[in-house]
N, C-alpha and C positions, 0 to 999 in steps of 0.2 A: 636188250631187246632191239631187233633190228626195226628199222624206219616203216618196213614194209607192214610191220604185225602192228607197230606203234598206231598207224594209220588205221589200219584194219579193224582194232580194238575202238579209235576214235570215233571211226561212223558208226561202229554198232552202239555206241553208249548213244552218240546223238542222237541217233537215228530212234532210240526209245523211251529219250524223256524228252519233252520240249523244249527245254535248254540244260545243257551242260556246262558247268563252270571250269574255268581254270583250275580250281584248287581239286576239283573232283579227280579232273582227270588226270594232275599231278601225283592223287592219295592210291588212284588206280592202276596207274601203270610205271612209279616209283620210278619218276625223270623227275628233269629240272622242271620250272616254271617255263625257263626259258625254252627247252625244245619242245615244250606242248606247245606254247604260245607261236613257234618253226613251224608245228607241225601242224596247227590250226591254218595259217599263214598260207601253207604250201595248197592242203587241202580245197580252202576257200576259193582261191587262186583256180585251182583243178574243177570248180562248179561241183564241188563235192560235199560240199558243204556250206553254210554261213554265216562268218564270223562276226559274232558283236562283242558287244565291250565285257569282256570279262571270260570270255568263254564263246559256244558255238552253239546251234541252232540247227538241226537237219532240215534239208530243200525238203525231202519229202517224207517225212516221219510216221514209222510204222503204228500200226494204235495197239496191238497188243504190250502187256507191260511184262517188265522186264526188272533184274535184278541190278542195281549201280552198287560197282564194287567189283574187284580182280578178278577173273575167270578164274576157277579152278585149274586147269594145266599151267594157269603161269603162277598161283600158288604155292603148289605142291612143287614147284623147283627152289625155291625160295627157302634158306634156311634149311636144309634139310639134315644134316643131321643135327641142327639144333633139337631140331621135333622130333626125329627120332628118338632122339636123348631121352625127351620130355614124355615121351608114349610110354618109354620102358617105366619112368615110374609111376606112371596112371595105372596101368596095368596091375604093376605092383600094389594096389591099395584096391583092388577086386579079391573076390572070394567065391571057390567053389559056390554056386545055386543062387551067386548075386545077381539081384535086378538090377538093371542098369539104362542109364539114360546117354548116349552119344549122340550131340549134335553136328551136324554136315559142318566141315573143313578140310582145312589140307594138313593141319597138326592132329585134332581127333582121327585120322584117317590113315593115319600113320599107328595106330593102336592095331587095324587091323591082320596084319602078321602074326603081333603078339599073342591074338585070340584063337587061333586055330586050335588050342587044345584044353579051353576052358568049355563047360557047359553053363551058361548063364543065360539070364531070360532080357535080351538086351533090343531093345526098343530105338530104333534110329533115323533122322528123317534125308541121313547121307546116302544117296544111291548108290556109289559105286562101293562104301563100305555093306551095306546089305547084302548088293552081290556078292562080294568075297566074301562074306560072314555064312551066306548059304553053300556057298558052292565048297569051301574048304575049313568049313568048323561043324560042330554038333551043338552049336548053342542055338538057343532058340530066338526069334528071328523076329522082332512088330516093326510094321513102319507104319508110319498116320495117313490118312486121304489129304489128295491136295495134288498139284501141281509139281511138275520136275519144270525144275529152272536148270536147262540144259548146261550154261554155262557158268555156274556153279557147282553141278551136281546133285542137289539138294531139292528135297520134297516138302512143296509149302502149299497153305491152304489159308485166307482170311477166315473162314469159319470155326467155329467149333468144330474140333475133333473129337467124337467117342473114346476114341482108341486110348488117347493120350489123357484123358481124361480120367479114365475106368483102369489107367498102369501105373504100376505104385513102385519107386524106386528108390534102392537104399544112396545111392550117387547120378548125381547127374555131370558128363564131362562136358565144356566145353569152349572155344574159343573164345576170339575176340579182335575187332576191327586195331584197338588198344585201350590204355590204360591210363588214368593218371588219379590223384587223390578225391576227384567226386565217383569216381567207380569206371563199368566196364563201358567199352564204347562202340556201337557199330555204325556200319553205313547207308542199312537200309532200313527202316519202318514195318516191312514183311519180315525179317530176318529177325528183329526185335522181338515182337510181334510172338513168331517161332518159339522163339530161344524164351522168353515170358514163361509161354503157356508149358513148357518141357519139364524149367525150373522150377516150377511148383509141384510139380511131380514126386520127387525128389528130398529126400530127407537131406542134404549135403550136397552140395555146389561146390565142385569142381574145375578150378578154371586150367585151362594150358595155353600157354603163350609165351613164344620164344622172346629174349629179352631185346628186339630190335621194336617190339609193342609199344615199349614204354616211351618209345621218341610218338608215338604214331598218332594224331587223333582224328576225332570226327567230331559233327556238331550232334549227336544223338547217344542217349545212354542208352545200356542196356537193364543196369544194376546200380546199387551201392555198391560200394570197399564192404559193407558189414554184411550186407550176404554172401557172402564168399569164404568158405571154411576154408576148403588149401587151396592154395598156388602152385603150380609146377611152372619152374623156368628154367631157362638154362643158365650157364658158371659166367654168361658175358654178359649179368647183372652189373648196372652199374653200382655204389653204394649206397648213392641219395636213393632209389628206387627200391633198393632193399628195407632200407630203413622207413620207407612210408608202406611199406607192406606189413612192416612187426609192429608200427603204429597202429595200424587199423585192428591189429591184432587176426590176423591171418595167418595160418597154418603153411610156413615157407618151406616148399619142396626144390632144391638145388638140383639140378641132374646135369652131372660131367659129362661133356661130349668127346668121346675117346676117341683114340686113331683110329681105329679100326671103322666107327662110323664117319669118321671125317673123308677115309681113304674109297669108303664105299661111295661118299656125295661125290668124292672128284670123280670115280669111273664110272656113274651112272649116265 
């Protein structure tokens, strides 16, 4: 990621919570310590911001709230045919006339392709999957009331929703910030929050996460390890991570990432 966007991404995070840490904007924009702490530096420097100990501070902070955590377009470059790998076999464990639960990311969202020739009653709160799911499939289409968090993608609401409430579904897919043996982990409290109220939905908890999750955490669960029937990951599982998945006793889905999807990430 060049300096320019690096920076770019920096005042919008400050610019929407009152303070920003180091280690946030390290998990967000996947640099060192060291060039946030450059980049904080340069910033400050520039009256673009104000740096205190640990992190930064915007001069003039917007008050509408906002999502902390990687914008969707830089995402969905990340990994990519890992997730793809990883969609083909979520896909795989649908069924003609299935209800289904997909929550907003850049690996459930990668499902989308796959779906164009399923008819299923599938329930999402991913904006830009809905629209492909409308515009180029025959399956039928819910999303929940609530807010688009633009840089995301993703449609959220602190209230109760009817919608998700009164939709009953035999799988629900979906990501995660990362992983490790107390369960799943995200990085915001709305996003949690979400992904909660969807899960309960949902006979079967479906997680996808490519296996660079497993290094990755946050200070926030989502889950348990035991609510999670299967796992889809990719083949660049470590061992130790495999083996605390078949501990938990989890349903472990392998998906090889072939040339052909690998040669499609380099030409994209």
């Amino acid at each position: 990621m060049h300096e320019r966007e690096r920076h770019r991404l920096i005042l919008r995070a400050v610019g929407e919570r009152p303070v920003v840490t180091v280690a946030q904007l390290v998990d967000m924009l996947d640099v060192s310590e060291a060039t946030i702490r450059r980049d904080i530096a340069a910033l400050d420097q520039e009256g673009k911001l104000r740096r205190i100990r640990g992190g930064a501070e915007a001069i003039n902070p917007v008050t509408s709230q906002q999502l902390l955590g990687r914008p969707f377009f830089v995402t969905k470059t990340l990994n990519v045919a890992q997730k793809a790998a990883i969609a083909h076999k979520a896909v795989e464990l649908c069924e003609p006339g299935d209800s289904i639960i997909i929550h907003g990311g850049s690996t459930t969202y990668q499902m989308a392709p796959l779906l164009k020739s399923t008819r299923m009653q599938i329930l999402t709160n991913s904006f830009p999957l809905a629209d492909f799911l409308i515009k180029h499939s025959e399956n039928s289409v819910v999303v929940p009331g609530g807010t688009i968090y633009r840089e995301q993608n993703i449609i959220l609401s602190p209230f109760e929703s009817d919608v998700i409430h009164n939709f009953y579904a035999s799988k629900a897919f979906v990501g995660a910030q990362g992983i490790n043996s107390m369960g799943l982990m995200e990085s915001d409290p709305m996003i949690i929050q979400s992904e909660q109220r969807l899960i309960a939905q949902a006979e079967r908890l479906v997680v996808m996460i490519d296996s660079s999750k497993f290094t990755q955490r946050s200070n926030m669960f989502l889950c348990r390890l035991d609510n999670i029937e299967t796992l889809i990951t990719d083949d660049g599982i470590r061992d130790e991570d495999r083996a605390m998945i078949e501990r938990a006793g989890i349903n472990l889905v392998i998906a090889e990432v072939t040339a052909e999807e690998e040669q499609n990430t380099a030409s994209a």
